[in-house]
OpenMM code with the backbone's topology and positions (N, CA, C; nanometers):
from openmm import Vec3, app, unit

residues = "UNK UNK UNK UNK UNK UNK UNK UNK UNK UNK UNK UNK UNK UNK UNK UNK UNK UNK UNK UNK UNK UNK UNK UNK UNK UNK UNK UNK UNK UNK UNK UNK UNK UNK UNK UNK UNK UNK UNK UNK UNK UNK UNK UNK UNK UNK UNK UNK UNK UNK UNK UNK UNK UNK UNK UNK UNK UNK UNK UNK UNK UNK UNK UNK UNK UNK UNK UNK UNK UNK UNK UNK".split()
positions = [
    Vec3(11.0123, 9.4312, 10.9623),
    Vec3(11.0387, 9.4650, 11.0995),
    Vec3(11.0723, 9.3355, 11.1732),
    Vec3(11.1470, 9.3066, 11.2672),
    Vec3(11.2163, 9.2334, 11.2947),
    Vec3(11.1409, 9.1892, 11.4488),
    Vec3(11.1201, 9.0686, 11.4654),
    Vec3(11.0276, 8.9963, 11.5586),
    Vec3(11.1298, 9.0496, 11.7382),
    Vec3(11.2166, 9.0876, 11.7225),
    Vec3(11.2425, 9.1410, 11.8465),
    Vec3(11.2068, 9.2659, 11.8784),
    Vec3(11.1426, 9.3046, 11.7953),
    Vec3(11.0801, 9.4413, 11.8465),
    Vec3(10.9116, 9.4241, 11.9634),
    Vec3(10.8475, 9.3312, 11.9217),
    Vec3(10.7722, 9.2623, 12.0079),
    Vec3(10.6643, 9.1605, 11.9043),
    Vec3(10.5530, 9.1272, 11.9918),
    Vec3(10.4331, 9.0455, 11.9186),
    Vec3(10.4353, 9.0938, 11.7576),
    Vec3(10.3200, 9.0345, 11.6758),
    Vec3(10.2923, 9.1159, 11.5584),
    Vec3(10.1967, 9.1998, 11.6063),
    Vec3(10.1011, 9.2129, 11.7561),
    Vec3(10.0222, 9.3388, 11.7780),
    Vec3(10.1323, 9.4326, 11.7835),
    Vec3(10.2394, 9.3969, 11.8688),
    Vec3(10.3021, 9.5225, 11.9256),
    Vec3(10.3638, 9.5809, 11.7631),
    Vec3(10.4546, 9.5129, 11.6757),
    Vec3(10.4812, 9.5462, 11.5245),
    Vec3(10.3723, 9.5936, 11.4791),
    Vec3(10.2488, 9.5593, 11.4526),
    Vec3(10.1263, 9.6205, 11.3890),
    Vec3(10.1416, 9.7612, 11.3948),
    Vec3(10.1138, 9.7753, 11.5744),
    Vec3(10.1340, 9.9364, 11.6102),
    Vec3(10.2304, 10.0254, 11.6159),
    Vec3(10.3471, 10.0041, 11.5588),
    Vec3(10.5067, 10.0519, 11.5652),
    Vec3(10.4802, 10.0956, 11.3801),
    Vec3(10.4216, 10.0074, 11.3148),
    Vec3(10.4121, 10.0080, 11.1805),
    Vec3(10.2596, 10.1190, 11.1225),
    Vec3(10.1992, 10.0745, 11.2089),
    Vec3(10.0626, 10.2306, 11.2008),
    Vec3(10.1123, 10.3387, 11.2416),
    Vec3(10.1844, 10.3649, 11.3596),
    Vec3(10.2315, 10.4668, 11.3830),
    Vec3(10.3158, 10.5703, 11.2613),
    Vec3(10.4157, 10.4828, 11.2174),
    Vec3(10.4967, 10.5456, 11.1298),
    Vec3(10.4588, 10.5340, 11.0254),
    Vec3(10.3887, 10.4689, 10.9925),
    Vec3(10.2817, 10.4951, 10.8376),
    Vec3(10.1914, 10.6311, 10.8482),
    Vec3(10.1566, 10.6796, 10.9848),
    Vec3(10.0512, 10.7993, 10.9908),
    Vec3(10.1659, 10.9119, 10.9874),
    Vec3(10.2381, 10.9216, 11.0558),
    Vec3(10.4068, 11.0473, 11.0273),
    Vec3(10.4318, 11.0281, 10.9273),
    Vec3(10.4222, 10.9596, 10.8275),
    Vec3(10.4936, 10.9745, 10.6629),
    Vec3(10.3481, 10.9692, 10.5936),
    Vec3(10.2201, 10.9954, 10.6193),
    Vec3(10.1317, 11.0236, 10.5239),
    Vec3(10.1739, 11.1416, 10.5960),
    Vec3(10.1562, 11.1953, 10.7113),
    Vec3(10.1984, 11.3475, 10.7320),
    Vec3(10.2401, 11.4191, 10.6646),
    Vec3(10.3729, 11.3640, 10.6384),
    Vec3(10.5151, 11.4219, 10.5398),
    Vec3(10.3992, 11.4085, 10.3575),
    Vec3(10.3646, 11.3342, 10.3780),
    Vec3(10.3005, 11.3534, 10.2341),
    Vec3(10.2552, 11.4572, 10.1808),
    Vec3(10.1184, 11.4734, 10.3127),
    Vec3(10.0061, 11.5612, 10.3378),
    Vec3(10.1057, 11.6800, 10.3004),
    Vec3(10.1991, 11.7118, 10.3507),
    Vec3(10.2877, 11.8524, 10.2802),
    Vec3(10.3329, 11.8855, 10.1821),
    Vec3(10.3004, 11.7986, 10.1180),
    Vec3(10.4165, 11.8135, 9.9943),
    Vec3(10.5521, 11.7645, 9.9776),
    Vec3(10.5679, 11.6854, 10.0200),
    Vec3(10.7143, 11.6124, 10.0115),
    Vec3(10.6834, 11.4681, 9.9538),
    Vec3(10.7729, 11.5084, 9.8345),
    Vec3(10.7679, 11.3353, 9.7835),
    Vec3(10.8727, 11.3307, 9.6977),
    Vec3(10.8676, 11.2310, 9.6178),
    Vec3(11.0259, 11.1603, 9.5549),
    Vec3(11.1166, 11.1564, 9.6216),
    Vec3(11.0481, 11.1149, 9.7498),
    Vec3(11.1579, 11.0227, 9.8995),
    Vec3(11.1694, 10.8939, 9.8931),
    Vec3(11.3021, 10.8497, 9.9155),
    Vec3(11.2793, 10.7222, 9.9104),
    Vec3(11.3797, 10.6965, 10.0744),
    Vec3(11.2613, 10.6576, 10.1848),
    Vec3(11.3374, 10.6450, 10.3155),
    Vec3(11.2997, 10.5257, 10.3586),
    Vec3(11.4568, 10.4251, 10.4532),
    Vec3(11.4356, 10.3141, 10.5426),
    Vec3(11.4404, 10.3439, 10.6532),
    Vec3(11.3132, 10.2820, 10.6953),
    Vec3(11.3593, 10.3318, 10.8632),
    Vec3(11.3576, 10.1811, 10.9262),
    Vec3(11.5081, 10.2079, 10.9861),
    Vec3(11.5057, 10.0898, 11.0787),
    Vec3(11.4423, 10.0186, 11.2202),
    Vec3(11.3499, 10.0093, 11.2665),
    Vec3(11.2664, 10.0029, 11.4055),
    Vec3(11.3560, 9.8753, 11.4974),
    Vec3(11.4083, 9.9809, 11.5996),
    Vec3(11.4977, 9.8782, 11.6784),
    Vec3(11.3814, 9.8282, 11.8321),
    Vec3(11.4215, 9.7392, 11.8747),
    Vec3(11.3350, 9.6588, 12.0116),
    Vec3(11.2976, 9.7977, 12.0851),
    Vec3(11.3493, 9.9004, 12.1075),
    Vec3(11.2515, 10.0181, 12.2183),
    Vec3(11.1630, 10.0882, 12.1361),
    Vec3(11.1595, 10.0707, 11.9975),
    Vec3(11.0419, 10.1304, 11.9589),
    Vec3(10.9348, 10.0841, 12.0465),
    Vec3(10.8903, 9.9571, 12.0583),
    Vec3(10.7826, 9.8987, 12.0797),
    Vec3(10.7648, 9.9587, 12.2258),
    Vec3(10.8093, 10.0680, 12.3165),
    Vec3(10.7198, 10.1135, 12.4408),
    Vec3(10.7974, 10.2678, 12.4341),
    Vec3(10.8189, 10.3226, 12.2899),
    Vec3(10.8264, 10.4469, 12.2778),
    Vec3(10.6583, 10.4902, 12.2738),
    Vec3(10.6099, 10.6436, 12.2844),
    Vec3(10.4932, 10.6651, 12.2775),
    Vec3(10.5127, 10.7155, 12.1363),
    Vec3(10.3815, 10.7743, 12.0903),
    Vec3(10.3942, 10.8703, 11.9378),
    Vec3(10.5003, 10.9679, 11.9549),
    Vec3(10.4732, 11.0334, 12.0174),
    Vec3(10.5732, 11.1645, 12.0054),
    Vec3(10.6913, 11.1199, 12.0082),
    Vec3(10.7483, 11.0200, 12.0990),
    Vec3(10.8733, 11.0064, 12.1216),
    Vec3(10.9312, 10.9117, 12.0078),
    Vec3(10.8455, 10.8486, 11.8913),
    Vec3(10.8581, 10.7763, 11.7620),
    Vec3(10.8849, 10.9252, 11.6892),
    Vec3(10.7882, 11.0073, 11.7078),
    Vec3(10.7958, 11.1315, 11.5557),
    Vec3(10.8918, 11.1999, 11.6073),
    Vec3(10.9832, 11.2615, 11.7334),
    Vec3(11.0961, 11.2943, 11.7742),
    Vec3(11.1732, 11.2197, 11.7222),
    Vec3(11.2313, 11.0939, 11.6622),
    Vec3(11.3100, 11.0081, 11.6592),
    Vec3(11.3105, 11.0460, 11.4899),
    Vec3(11.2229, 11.0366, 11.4626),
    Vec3(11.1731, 11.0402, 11.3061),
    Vec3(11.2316, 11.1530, 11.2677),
    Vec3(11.2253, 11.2718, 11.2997),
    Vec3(11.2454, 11.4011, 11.3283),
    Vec3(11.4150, 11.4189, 11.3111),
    Vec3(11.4794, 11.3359, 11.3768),
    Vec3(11.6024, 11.3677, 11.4096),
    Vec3(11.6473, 11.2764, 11.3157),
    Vec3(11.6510, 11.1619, 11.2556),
    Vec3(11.7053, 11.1235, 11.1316),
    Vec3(11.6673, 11.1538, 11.0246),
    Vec3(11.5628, 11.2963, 11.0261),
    Vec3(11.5366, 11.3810, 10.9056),
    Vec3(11.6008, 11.4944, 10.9014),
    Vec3(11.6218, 11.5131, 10.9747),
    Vec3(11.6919, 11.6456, 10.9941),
    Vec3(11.8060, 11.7354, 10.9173),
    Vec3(11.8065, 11.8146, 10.8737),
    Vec3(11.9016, 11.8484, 10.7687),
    Vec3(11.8664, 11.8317, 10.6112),
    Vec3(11.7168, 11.8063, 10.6330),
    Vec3(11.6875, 11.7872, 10.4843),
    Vec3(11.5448, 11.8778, 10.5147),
    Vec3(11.5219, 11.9504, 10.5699),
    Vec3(11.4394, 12.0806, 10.5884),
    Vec3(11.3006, 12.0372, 10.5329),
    Vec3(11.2144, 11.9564, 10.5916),
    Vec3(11.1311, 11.8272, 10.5590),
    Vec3(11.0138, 11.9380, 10.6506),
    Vec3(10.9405, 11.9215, 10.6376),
    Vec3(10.8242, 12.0001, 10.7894),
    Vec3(10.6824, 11.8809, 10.7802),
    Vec3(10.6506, 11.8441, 10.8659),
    Vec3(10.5386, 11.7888, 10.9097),
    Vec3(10.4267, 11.8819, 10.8636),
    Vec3(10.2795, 11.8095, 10.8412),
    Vec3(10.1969, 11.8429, 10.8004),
    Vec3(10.1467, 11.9831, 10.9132),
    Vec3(10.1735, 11.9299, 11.0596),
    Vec3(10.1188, 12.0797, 11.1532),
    Vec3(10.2319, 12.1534, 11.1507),
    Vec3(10.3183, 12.1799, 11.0655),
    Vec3(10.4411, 12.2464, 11.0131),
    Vec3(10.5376, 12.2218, 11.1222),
    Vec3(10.5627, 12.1210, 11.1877),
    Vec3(10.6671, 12.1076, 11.2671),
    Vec3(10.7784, 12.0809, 11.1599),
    Vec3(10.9009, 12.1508, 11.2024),
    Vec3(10.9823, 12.1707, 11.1328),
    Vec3(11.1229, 12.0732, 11.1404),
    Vec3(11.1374, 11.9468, 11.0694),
    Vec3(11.2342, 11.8454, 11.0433),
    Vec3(11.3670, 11.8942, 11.0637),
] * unit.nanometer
topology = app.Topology()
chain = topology.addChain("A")
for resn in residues:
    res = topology.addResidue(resn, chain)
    for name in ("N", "CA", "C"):
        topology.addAtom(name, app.Element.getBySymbol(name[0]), res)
C-alpha cells in the first residue's frame, strides 16, 4: 500500500478493514481467488461500508455474496 494513502496507522486500518471483507468472502465459501486490490489516497477517510461498497463493485459480475449474504 502506498504511503500516500496516509500514516502507517491510517494504512494499518485501510489494511484491517479489507482483510475482515475478504475473511467474509471466505467465511462463504469462496476461494481459489486470486484478487489485487489497489487502495488509492481516499480510501484512508472512506468509512467501512463505503470500503465494502467499493469492494462490492469491483466484484461484481462474478456473483461472489458476502458472508451476511450481501450479494456481489
Amino acid at each position: 500500500m502506498n504511503r500516500k494513502v496516509g500514516n502507517a496507522v491510517v494504512r494499518n486500518k485501510v489494511r484491517r478493514r479489507l482483510r475482515s471483507m475478504v475473511a467474509d468472502l471466505l467465511e462463504s465459501g469462496v476461494g481459489g481467488l486470486d484478487v489485487v486490490v489497489r487502495v488509492l489516497p481516499p480510501a484512508s477517510s472512506a468509512s467501512y461500508s463505503e470500503l465494502r461498497e467499493d469492494l462490492a463493485r469491483s466484484l461484481s459480475g462474478h456473483r461472489i455474496r458476502f458472508h451476511d449474504g450481501a450479494l456481489i
